[in-house]
N, CA, C and O atoms as a GROMACS GRO file, in nm:
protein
  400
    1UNK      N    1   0.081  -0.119   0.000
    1UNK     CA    2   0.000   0.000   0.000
    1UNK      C    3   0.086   0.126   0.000
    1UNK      O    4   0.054   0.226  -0.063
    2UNK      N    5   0.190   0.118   0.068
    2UNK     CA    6   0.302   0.257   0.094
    2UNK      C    7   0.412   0.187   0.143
    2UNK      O    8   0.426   0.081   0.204
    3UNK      N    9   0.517   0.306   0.081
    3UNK     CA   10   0.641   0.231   0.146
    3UNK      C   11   0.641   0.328   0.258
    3UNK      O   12   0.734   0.293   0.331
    4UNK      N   13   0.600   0.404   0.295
    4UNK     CA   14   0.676   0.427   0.452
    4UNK      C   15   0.515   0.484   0.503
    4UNK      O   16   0.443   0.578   0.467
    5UNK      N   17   0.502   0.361   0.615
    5UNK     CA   18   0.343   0.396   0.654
    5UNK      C   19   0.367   0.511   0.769
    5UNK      O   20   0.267   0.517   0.841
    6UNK      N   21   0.442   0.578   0.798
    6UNK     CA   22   0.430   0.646   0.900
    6UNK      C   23   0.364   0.805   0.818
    6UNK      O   24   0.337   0.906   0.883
    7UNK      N   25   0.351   0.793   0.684
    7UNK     CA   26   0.344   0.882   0.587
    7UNK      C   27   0.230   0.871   0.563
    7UNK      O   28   0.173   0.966   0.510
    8UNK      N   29   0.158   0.751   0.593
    8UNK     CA   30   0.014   0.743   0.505
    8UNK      C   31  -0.122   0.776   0.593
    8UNK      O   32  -0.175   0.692   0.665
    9UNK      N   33  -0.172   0.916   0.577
    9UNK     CA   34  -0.302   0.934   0.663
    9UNK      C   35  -0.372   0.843   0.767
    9UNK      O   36  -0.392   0.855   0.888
   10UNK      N   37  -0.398   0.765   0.691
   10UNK     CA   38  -0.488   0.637   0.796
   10UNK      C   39  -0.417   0.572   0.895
   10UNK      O   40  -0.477   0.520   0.989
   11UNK      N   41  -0.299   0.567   0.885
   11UNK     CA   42  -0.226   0.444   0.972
   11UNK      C   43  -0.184   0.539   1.099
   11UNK      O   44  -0.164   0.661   1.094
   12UNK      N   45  -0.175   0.463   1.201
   12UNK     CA   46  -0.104   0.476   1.365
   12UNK      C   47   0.021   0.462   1.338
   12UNK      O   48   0.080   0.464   1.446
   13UNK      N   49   0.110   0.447   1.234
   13UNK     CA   50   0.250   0.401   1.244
   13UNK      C   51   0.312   0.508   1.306
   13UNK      O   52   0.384   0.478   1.402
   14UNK      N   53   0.300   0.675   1.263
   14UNK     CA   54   0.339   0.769   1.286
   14UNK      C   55   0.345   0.802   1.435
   14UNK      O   56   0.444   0.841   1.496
   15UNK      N   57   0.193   0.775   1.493
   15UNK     CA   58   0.198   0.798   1.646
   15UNK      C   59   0.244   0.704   1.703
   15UNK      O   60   0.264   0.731   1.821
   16UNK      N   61   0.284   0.555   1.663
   16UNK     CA   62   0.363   0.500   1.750
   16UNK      C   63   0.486   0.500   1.701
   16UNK      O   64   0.565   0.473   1.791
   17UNK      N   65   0.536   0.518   1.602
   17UNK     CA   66   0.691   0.585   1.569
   17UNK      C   67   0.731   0.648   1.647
   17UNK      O   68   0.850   0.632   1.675
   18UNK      N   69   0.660   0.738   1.713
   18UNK     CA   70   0.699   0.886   1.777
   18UNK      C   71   0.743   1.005   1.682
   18UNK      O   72   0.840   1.077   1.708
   19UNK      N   73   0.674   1.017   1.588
   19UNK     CA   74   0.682   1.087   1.460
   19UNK      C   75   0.550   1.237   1.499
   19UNK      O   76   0.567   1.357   1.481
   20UNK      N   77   0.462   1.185   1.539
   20UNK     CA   78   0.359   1.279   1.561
   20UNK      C   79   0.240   1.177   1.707
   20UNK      O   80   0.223   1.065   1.755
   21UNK      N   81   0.191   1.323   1.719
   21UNK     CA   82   0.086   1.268   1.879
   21UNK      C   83  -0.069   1.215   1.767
   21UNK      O   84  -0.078   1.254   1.650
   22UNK      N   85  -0.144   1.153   1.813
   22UNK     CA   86  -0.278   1.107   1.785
   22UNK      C   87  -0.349   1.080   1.889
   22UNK      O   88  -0.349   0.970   1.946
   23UNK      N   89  -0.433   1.206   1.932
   23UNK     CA   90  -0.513   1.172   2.009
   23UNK      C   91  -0.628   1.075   2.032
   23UNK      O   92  -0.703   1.090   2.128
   24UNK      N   93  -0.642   0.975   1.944
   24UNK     CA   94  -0.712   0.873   1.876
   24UNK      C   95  -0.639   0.772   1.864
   24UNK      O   96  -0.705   0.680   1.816
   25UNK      N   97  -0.499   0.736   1.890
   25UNK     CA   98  -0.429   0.587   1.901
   25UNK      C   99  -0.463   0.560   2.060
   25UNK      O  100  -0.447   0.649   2.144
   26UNK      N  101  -0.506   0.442   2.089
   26UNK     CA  102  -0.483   0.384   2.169
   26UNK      C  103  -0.425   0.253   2.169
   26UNK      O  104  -0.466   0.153   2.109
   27UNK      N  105  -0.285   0.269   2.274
   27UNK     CA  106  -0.196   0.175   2.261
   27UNK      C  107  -0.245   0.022   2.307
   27UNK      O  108  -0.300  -0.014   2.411
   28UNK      N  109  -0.200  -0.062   2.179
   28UNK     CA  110  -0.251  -0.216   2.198
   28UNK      C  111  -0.113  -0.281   2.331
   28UNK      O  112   0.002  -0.243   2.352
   29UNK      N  113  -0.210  -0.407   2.402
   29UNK     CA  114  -0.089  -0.432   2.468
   29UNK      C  115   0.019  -0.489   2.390
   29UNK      O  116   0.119  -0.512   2.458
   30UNK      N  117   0.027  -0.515   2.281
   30UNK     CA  118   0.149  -0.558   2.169
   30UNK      C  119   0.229  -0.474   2.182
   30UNK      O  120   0.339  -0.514   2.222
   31UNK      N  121   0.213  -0.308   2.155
   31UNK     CA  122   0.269  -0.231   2.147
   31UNK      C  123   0.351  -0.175   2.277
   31UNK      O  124   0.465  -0.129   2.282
   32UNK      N  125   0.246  -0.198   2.391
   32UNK     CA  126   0.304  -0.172   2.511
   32UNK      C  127   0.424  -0.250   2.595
   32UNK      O  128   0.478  -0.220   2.701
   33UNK      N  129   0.439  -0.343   2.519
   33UNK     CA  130   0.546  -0.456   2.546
   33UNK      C  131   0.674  -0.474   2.520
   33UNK      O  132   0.751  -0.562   2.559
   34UNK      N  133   0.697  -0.347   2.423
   34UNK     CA  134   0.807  -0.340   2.329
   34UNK      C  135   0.889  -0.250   2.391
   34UNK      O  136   1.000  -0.214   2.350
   35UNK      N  137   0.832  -0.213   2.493
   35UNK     CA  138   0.932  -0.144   2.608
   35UNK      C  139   0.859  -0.067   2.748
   35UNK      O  140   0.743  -0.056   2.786
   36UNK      N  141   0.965  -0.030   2.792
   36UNK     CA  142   0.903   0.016   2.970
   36UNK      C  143   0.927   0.144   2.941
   36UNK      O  144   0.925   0.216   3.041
   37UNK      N  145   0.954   0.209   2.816
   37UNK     CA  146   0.922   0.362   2.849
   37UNK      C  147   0.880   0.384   2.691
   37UNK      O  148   0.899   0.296   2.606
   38UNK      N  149   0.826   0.499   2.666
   38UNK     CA  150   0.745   0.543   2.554
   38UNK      C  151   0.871   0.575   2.455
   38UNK      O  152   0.833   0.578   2.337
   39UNK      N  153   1.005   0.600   2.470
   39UNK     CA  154   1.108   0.633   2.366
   39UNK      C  155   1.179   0.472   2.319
   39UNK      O  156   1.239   0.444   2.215
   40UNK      N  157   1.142   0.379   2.446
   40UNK     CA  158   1.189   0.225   2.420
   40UNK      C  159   1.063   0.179   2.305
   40UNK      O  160   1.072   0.098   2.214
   41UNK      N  161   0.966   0.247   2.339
   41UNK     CA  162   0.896   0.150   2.244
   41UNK      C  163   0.890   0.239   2.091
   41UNK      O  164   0.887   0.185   1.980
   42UNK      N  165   0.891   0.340   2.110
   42UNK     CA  166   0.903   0.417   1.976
   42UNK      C  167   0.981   0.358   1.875
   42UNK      O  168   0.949   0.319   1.763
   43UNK      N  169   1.112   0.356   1.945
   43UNK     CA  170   1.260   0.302   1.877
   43UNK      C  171   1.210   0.112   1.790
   43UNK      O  172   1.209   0.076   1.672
   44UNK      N  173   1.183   0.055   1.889
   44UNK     CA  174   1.158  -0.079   1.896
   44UNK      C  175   1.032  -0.086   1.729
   44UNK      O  176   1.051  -0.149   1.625
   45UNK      N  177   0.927  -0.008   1.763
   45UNK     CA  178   0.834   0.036   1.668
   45UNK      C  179   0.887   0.044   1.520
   45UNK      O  180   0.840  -0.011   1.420
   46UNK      N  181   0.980   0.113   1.529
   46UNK     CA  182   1.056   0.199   1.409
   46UNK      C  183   1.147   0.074   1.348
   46UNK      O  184   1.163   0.053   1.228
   47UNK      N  185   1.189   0.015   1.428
   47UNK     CA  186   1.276  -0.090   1.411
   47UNK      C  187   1.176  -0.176   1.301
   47UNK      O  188   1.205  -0.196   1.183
   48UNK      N  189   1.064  -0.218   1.362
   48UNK     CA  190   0.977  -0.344   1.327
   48UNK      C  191   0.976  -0.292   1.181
   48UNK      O  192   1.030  -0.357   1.091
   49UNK      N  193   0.909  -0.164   1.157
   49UNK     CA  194   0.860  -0.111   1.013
   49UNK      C  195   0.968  -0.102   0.929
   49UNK      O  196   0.968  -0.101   0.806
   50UNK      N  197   1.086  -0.095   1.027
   50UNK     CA  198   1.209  -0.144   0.855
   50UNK      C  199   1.258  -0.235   0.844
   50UNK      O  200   1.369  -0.241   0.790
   51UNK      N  201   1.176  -0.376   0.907
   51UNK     CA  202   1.217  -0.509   0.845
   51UNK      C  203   1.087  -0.504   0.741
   51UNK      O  204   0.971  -0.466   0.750
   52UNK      N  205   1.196  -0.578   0.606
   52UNK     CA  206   1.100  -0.580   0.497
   52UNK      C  207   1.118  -0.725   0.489
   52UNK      O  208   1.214  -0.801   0.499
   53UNK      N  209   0.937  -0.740   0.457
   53UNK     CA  210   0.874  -0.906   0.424
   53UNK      C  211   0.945  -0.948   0.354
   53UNK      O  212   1.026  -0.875   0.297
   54UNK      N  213   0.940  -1.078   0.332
   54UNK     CA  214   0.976  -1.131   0.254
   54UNK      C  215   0.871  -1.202   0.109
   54UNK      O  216   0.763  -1.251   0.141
   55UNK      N  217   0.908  -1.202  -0.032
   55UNK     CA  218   0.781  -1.235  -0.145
   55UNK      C  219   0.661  -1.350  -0.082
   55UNK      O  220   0.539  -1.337  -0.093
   56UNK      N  221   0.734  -1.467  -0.013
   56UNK     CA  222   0.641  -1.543   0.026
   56UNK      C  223   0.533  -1.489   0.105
   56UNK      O  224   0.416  -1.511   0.073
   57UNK      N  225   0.572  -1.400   0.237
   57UNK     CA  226   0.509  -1.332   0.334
   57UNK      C  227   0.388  -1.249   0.258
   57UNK      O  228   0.273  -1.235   0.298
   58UNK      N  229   0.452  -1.196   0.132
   58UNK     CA  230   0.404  -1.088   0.088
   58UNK      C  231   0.303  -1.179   0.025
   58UNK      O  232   0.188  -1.170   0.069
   59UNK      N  233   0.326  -1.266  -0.071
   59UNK     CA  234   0.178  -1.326  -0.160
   59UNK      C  235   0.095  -1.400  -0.043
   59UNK      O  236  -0.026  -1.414  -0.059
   60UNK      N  237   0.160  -1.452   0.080
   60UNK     CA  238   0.022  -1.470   0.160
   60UNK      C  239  -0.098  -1.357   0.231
   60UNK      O  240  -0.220  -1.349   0.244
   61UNK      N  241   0.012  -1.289   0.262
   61UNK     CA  242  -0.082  -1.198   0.300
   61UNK      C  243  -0.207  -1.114   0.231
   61UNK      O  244  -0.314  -1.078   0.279
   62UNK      N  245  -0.142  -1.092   0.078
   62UNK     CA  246  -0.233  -1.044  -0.036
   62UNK      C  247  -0.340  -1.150  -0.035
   62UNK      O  248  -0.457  -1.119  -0.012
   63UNK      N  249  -0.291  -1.310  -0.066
   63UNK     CA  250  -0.390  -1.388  -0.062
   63UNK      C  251  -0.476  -1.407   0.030
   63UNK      O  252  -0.582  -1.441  -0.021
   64UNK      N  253  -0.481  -1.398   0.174
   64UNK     CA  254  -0.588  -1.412   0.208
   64UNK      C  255  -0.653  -1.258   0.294
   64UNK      O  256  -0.730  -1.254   0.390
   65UNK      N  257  -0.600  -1.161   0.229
   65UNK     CA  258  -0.681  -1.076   0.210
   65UNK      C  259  -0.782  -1.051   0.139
   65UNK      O  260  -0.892  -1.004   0.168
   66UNK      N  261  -0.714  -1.101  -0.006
   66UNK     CA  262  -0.789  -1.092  -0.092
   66UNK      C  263  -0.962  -1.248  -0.077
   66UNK      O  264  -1.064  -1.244  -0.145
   67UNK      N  265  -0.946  -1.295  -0.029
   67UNK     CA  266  -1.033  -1.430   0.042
   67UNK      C  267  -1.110  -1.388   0.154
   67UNK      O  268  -1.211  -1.450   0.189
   68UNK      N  269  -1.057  -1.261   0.225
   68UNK     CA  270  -1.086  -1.156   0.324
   68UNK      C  271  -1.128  -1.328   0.496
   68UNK      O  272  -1.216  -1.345   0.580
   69UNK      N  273  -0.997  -1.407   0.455
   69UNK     CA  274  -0.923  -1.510   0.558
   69UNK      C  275  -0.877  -1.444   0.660
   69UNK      O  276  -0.876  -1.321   0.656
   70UNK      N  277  -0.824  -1.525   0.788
   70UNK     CA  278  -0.733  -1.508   0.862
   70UNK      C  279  -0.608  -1.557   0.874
   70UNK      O  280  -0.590  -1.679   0.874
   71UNK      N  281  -0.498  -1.462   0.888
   71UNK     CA  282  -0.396  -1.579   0.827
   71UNK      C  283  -0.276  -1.533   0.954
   71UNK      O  284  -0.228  -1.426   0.990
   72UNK      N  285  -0.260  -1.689   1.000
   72UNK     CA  286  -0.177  -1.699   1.100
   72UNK      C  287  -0.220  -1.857   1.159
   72UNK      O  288  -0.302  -1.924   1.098
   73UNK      N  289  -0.164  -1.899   1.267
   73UNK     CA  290  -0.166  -2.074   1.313
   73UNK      C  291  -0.324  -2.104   1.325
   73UNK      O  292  -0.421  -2.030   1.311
   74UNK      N  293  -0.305  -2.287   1.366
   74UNK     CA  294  -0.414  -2.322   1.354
   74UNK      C  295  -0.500  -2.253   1.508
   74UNK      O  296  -0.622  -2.239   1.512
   75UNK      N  297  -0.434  -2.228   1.591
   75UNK     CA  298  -0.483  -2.160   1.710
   75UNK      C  299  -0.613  -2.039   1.696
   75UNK      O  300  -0.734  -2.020   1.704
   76UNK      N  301  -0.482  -1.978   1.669
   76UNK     CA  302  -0.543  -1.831   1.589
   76UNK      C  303  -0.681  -1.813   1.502
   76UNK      O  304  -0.770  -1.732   1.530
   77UNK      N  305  -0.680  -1.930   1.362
   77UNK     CA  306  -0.764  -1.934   1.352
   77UNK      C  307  -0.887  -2.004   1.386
   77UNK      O  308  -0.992  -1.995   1.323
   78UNK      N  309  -0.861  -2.087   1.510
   78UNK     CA  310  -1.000  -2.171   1.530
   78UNK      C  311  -1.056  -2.077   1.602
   78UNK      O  312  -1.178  -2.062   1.604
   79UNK      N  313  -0.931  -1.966   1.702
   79UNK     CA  314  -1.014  -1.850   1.767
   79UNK      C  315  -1.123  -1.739   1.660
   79UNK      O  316  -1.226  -1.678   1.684
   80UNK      N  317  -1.068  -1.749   1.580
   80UNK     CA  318  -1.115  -1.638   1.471
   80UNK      C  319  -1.248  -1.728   1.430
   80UNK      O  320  -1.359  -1.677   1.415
   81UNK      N  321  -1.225  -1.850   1.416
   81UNK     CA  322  -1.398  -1.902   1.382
   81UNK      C  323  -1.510  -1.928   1.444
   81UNK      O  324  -1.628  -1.924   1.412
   82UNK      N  325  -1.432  -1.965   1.571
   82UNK     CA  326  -1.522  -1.923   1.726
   82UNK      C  327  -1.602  -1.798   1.743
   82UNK      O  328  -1.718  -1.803   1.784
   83UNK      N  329  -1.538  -1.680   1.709
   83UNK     CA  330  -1.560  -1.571   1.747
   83UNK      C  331  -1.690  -1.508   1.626
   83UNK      O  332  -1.796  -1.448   1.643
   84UNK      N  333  -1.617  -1.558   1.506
   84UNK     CA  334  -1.707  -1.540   1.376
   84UNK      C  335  -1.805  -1.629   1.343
   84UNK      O  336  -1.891  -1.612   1.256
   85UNK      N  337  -1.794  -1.693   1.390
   85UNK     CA  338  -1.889  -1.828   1.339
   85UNK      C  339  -1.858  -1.828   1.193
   85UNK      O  340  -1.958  -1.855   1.127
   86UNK      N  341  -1.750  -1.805   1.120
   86UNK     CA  342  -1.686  -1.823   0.965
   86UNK      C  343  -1.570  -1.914   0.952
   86UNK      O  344  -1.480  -1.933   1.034
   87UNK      N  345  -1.586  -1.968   0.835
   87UNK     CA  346  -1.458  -2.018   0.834
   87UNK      C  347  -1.373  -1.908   0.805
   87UNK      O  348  -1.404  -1.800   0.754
   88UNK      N  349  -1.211  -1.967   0.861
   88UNK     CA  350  -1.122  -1.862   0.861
   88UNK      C  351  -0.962  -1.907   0.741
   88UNK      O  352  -0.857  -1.851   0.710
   89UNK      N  353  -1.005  -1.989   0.721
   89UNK     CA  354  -0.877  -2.036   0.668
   89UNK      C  355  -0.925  -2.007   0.467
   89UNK      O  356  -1.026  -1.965   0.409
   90UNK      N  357  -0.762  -2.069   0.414
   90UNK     CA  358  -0.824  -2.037   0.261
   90UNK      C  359  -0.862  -2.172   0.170
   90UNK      O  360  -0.834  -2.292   0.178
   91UNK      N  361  -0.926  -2.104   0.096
   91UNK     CA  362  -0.968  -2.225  -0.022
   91UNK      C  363  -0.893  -2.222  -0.132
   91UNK      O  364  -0.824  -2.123  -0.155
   92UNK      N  365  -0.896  -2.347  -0.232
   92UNK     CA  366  -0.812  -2.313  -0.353
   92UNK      C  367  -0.912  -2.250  -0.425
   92UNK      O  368  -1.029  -2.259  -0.389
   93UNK      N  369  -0.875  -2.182  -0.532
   93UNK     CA  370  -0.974  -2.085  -0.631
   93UNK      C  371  -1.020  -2.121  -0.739
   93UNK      O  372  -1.068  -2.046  -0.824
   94UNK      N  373  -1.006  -2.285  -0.749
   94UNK     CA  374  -1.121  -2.301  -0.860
   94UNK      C  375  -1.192  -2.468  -0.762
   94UNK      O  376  -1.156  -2.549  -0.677
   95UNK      N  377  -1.289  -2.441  -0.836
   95UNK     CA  378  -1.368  -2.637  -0.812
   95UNK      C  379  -1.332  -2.756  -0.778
   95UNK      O  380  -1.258  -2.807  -0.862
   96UNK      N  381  -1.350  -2.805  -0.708
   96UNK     CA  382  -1.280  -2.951  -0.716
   96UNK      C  383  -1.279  -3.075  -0.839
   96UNK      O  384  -1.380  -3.146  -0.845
   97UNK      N  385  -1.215  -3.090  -0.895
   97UNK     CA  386  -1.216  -3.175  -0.998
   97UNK      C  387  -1.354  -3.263  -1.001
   97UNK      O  388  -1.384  -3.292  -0.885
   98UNK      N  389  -1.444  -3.312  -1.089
   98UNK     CA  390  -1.577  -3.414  -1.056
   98UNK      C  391  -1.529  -3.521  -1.047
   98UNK      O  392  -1.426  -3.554  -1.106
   99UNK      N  393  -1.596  -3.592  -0.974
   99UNK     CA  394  -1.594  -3.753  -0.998
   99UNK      C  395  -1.616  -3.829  -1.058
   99UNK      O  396  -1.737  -3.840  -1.081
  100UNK      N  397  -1.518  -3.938  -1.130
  100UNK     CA  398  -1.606  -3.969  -1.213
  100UNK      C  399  -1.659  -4.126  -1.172
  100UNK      O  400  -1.747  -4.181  -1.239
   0.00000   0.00000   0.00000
């Protein structure tokens, strides 16, 4: 979507960068973990956003976005189907062969 999300309107990257304040982020405990003071986690933050994915990372994630899936372990998603009553995982994109 962008290469540097701390740039892109919609995203929190900026207020948890420590780039700018948002009175409208509220910090996830993910975020709060990444350090015991607000310049530890900034740094830590900043860090994460300049490791770049890797192609595999990258076509899964497109893919089951695009499937509008959940994508992460089988944990994760049995929580996600619990919660949704959906399935969460992906399908292949065409039919199953018939029987003959």
């Amino acid at each position: 979507m962008t290469d540097d999300p701390a740039a892109y309107a919609w995203s929190s990257a900026a207020a948890h960068g420590g780039y700018r304040e948002d009175a409208l982020v509220t910090p996830h405990p993910a975020y709060m973990a990444l350090g015991t003071t607000t310049g530890e986690r900034e740094s830590a933050y900043r860090t994460l956003m300049r490791e770049l994915l890797s192609d595999d990372d990258l076509h899964a994630i497109r893919s089951y976005l695009q499937q509008q899936r959940a994508l992460g372990g089988e944990v994760f998603k049995s929580m996600v189907e619990a919660k949704t009553r959906r399935f969460a995982g992906t399908r292949p994109a065409h039919r199953p062969p018939r029987r003959k």
